[in-house]
Each structure stands twice: as structure tokens, then as C-alpha cells.
C-alpha positions in Angstrom: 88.9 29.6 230.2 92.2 31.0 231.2 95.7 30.1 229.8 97.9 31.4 232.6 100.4 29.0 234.4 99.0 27.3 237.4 100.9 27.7 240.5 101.3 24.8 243.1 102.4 25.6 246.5 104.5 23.1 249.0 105.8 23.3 252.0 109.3 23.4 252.4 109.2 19.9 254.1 106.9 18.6 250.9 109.6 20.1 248.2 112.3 18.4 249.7 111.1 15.0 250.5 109.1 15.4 246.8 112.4 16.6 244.7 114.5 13.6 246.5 111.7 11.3 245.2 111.4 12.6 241.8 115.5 12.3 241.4 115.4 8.8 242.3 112.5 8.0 240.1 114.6 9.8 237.1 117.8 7.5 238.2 115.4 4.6 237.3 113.5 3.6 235.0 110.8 6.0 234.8 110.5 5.7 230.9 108.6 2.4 231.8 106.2 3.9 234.2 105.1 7.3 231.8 104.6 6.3 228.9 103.4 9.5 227.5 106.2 11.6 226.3 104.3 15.1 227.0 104.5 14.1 230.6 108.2 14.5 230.5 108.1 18.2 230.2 106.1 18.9 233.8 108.1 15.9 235.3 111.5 17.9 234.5 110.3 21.3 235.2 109.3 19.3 238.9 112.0 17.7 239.3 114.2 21.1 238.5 112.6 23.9 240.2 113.7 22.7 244.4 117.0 22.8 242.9 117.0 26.9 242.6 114.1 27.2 245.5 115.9 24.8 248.3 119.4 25.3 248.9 119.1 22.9 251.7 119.3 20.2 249.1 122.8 21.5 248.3 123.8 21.3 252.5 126.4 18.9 254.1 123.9 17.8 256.6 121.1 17.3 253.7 121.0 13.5 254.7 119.9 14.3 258.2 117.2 17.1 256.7 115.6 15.0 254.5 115.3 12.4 257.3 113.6 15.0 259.7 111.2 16.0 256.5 110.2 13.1 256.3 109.5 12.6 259.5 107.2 15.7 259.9 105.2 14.5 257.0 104.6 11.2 257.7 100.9 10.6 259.4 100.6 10.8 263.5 100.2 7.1 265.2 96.8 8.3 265.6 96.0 9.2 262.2 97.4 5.8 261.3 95.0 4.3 264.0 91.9 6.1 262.2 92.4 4.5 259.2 92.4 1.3 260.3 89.6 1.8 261.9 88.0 3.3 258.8 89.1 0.6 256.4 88.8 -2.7 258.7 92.2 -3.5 258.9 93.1 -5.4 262.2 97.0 -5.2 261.6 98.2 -1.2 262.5 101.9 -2.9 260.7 99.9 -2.8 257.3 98.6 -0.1 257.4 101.9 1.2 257.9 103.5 -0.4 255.4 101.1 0.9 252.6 101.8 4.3 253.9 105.2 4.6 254.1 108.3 4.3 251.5 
């Protein structure tokens, strides 16, 4: 069993939309969501590393680029229409509303 680091791979879309999460989750009140203080250390070193990868985060027009990530990320119509179909659920708006922030 090894004891090398473990490398996790994103797209650039993923970091972005995933590093503004994780700020606004550290703006709150995280501390009563992880209650396990070992968990801190992998939720900083998340949290910090799109701040040296993705100077985009640091651009005037970052509102507008985070908007646009976020767009390409979220599922198709169609995808959206498959799992309704899948899970039963005769309102495509609920769906929708589970799947989005």
C-alpha cells in the first residue's frame, strides 16, 4: 500500500465553480457542518490551491466567468429529462431544483 499523495484532476470550469463554493462555505459556518477537525487540513489545502492554479479568479470580469462555468457544468435539459424519467418524478421544476444551487 502506497503513501504517495493522490492527485485529483478538474477541469478548469470544475476548479472555479468548486473554489468559489468552498470560499463561501468557509465565510459560513462550516465548523457546524465538519465536525472532525482532521478534515480542516484537506478542506484548506482545497480551498487554497485554485488560488495559485486559476488566475482567472483574480480577473475583473471574474463575475461573468464564474457565471459561464457554471453554466457549462450544469446538466443538459435532456439529461435533466432522463432523470425524471429514471426516478418517477412528474415535475421537470424539481428536479431542477435538487440539482441546482
Amino acid at each position: 500500500m502506497g503513501h504517495g499523495p493522490i492527485t485529483v484532476e478538474l477541469t478548469r470550469d470544475e476548479a472555479l465553480v468548486l473554489s468559489d463554493w468552498l470560499e463561501r462555505v468557509q465565510m459560513t459556518h462550516l465548523s457546524r457542518l465538519v465536525e472532525d477537525g482532521a478534515v480542516w487540513a484537506p478542506i484548506h489545502r482545497l480551498a487554497g490551491t485554485p488560488d495559485t492554479a486559476l488566475p482567472e479568479i483574480f480577473a475583473a470580469d471574474y463575475a461573468e466567468r464564474l457565471a459561464a462555468a457554471r453554466l457549462r457544468l450544469l446538466p443538459s435539459d435532456d439529461t435533466n429529462a432522463d432523470a425524471d424519467a429514471n426516478t418517477g418524478s412528474a415535475d421537470a421544476g424539481e428536479q431542477d431544483a435538487r440539482v441546482r444551487p
